[in-house]
N, C-alpha and C positions, 0 to 999 in steps of 0.2 A: 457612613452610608456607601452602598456600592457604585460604581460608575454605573450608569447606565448603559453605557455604550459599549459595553467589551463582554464576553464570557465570560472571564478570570474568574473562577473558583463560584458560575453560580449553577454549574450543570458537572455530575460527574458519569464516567462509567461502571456501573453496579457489577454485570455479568458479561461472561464473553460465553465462545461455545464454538465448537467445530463439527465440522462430517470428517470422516476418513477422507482423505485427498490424495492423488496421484491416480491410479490407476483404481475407479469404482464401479465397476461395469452394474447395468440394472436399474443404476437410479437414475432419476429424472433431475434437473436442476430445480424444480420445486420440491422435492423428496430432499436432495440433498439441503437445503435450504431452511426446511422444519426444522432436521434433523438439526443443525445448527444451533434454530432461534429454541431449541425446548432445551438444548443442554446451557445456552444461555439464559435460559429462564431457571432452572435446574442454579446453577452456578451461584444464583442471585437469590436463590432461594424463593420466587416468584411464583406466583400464578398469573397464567396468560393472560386471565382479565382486569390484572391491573394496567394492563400495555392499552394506550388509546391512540398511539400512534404509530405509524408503519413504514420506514424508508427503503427500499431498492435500489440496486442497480438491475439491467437489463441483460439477460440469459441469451446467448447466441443458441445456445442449442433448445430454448425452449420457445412456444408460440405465441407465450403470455405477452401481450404488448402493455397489459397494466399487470408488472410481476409482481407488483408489491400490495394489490387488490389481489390478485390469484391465490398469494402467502396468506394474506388474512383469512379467504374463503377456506384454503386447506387447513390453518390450525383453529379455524371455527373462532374467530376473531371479530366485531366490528368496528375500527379505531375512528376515530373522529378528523386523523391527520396523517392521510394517507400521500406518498409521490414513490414514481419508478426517475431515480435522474440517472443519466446517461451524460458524462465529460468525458468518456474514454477511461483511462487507467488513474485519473484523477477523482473518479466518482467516491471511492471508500473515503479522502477525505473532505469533500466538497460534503458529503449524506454526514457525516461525524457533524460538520460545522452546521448546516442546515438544521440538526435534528437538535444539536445544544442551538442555536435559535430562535428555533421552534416553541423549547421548553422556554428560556427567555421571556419570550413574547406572549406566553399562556394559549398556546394555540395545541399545544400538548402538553402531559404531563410526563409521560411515561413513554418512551421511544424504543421500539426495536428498528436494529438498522443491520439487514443483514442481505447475502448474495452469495450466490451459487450458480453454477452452470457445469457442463459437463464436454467439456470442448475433447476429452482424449476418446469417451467411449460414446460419446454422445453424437460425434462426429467424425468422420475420417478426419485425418491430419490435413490433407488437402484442402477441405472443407472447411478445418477450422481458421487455417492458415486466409481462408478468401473470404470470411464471415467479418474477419477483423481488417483487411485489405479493402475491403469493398465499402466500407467504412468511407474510405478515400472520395476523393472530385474524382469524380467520371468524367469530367468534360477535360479540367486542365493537366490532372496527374496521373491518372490509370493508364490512359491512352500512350502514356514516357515511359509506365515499366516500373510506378515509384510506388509499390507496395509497402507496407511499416517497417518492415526489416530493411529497407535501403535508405527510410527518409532518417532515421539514426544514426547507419552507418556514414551518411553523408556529415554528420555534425562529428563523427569523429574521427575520420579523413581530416576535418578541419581544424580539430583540437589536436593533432597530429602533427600537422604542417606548422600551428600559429606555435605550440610550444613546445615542441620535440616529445611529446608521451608517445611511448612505443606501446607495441603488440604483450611485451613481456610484461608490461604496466597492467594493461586490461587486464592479461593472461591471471594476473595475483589475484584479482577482485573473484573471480569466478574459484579458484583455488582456494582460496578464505572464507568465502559462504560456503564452501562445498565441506569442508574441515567443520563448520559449524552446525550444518544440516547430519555430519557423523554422528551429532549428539544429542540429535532433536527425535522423540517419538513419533513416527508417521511421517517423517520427511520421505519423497519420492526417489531421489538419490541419496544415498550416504555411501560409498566407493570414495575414498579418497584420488585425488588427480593433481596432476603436476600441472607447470608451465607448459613444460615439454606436451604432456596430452591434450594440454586447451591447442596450442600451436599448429599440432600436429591433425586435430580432428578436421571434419572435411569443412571446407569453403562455403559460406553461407551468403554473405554482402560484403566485401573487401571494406573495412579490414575485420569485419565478424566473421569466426567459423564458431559450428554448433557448439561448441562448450564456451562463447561467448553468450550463446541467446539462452533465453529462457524456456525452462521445460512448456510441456501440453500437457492440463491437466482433468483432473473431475477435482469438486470439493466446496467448500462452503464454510462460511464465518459468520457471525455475527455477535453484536455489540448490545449491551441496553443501558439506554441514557435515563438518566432521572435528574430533577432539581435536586441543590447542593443540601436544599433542607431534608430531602429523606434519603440521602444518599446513605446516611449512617443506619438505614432499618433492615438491611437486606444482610447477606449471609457472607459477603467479602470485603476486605477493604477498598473502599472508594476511592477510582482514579480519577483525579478532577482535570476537566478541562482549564486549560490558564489563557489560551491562546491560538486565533486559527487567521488565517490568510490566504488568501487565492487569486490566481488573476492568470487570465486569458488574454496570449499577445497576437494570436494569430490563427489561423485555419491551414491555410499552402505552406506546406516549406519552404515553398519561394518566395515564401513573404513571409521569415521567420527573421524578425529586425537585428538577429544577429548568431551566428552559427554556432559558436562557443560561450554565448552566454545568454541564461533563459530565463521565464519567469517567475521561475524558483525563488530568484532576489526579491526582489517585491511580496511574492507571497509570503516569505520568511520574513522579510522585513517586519508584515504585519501582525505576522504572530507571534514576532518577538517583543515586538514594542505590548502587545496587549498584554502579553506575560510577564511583561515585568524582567524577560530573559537576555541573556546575546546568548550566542553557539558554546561558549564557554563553560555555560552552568549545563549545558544535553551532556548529559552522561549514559544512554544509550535512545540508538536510533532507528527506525524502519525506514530505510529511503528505495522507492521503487526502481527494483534494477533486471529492466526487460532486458538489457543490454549490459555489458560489462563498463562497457566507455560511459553510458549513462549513468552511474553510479560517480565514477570520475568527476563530471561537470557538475554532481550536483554535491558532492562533498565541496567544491569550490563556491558557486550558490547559494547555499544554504548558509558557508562562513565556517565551516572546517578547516578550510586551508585556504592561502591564497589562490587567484586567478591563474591558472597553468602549473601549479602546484600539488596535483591531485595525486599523476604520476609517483614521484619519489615518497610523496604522504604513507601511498598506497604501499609503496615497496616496504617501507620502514616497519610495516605492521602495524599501522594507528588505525585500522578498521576492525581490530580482533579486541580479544582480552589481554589489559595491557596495555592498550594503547591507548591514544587520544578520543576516539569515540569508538565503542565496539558497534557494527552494527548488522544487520538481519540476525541475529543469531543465531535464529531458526536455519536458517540456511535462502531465505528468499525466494525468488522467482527463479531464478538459475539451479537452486537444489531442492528444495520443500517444497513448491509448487506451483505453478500459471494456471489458474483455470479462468483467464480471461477477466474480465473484470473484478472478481472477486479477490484476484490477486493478493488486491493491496490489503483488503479485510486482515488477513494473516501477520501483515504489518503490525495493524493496531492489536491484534490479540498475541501478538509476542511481544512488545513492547507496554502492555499492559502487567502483562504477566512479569516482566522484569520488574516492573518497576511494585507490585506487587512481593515481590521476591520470591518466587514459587517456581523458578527454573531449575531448580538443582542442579546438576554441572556443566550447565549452562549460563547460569547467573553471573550476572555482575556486578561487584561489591559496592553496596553503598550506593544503588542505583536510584533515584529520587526524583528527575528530573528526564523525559525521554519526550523524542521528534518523533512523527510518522508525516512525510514527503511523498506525495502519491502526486502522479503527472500520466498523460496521454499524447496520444495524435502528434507522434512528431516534436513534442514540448511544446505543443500547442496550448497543453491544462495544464496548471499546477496550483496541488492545495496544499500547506503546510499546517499540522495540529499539532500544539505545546499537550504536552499531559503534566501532571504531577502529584505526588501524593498531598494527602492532606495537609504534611508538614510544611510545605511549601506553601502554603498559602500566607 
């Protein structure tokens, strides 16, 4: 009989689905969004009214303040289990674990969980830049000049000082997604770049300069969850949930209980324990990397590598094919795409697809077992989702 208490293998993912991303001038973040959930219905072989229930994240560039009520009314939907959540860059897996849940608990059967927004043409850059800034305390942090791009940079200032990782260290991470966004259909960048280019690009938040940060983007994802018992009637092979975790240590940066270490741990903790996994058996990963240093503290986090150990991990080449854990393959938020919250979506439908095996020279052998690591607000949010194919169970 199953636990009660865990997900482990009783909800999987059926269909994924994308918009074109990067640069999609014309569409709206609900447009791009359908577009998404019908080629995920599409994928799953589905028709939209088996879906009873409806998850979101929230569109800076759109006015829907119920986006995931708006989604329904545009694909002509009425689900029985509807929410827009909103954790910042943590939402795609906080909406994943909610939606397996959901089904759990008989509150849905059938989940689309999907997000889009259109922050490149949807918005000036300026604008998008203050959309997600202004996110921020008005009273205690705006008013110091601590926008998102500085409250990162300050954690890796610190990861800097406490254990000597350099600028050349980040520089690789952003180098390594960008070689794997070379090989990805639809990635926004694929130009390959050196150390020397990240180094050399203009100054952003010391010690980030722009080919540390994450692109501006338009685009959209989405997922559809089902129970484990009809996950085998649809038109792909079923990626089961094994395990999810999250946890919330803070709001202010200046109240973030520790600079170089986040709540990554904990949220991993949990989703490992429910999977039945450690970091050992992830054989490939999505982990959200707004930032280059970010990726860093959470390969240590997560239990890739020891604590101050991210740096030389990174140099070795244990982020690629080959290595210890391959991960964004797609190329991430730094080459495939940021459109804002929907970011991390792109995580789970490339690490689906891995594990799937349907990347072609992208793929990674014998892939079975994969993470998706979505966080927000300064590592303010963080959710961790085990996947796994069926053999895993």
């Amino acid at each position: 009989m199953r636990n009660k208490n865990t997900l482990r293998g009783k909800v999987a993912i059926v269909g994924i689905g994308q918009s074109p991303s990067g640069r999609v001038p014309g569409r709206s973040p609900l447009d791009l969004t359908a577009d998404a959930s019908l080629k995920a219905l599409a994928d799953a072989g589905m028709d939209k009214s088996q879906l009873d229930g409806v998850l979101t994240g929230n569109a800076y560039a759109s006015s829907f303040h119920r986006f995931s009520v708006a989604l329904s009314e545009y694909l002509n939907i009425q689900p029985s289990y509807s929410n827009t959540l909103q954790v910042s860059g943590a939402t795609a897996g906080a909406a994943v674990n909610t939606a397996a849940a959901a089904i759990c608990s008989g509150l849905a059967d059938t989940v689309l969980v999907a997000c889009g927004d259109s922050l490149l043409t949807g918005m000036t850059p300026d604008l998008a830049i203050r959309a997600m800034t202004e996110s921020r305390d008005q009273q205690y942090e705006m008013p110091f000049g601590i926008p998102v791009a500085n409250t990162f940079a300050m954690t890796a200032h610190r990861h800097m000082k406490e254990f000597g990782t350099t600028s050349e260290q980040m520089a690789q991470v952003a180098v390594t997604f960008r070689q794997h966004a070379s090989r990805t259909p639809g990635a926004q960048k694929t130009d390959l770049i050196s150390i020397d280019d990240v180094l050399s690009s203009k100054m952003v938040s010391s010690p980030y300069r722009k080919l540390d940060c994450s692109l501006i983007s338009d685009g959209a994802a989405a997922l559809i969850l089902t129970s484990a018992e009809k996950a085998y009637d649809y038109n792909q092979e079923p990626i089961f949930i094994l395990g999810g975790g999250e946890y919330y240590s803070h709001e202010h940066i200046f109240l973030m209980p520790n600079l170089t270490e986040t709540g990554a741990v904990q949220s991993a903790q949990k989703a490992y324990q429910m999977a039945g996994v450690s970091p050992l058996d992830i054989d490939v990963a999505g982990i959200y990397d707004c930032f280059t240093g970010t990726v860093l503290m959470m390969l240590e986090d997560l239990g890739f590598c020891k604590k101050g150990e991210a740096g030389p991990f990174v140099e070795a080449g244990e982020i690629t094919y080959g290595g210890r854990i391959p991960t964004n393959t797609h190329g991430g938020m730094l080459s495939y795409a940021h459109p804002g919250i929907p970011a991390a979506w792109f995580h789970f439908t490339e690490v689906v697809r891995q594990l799937r095996g349907k990347c072609g020279e992208r793929q990674v052998k014998d892939a079975e077992v994969g993470l998706v690591h979505t966080l927000g607000a300064g590592f303010s949010t963080h959710a961790t989702t085990v996947l796994g194919k069926g053999s895993t169970l």
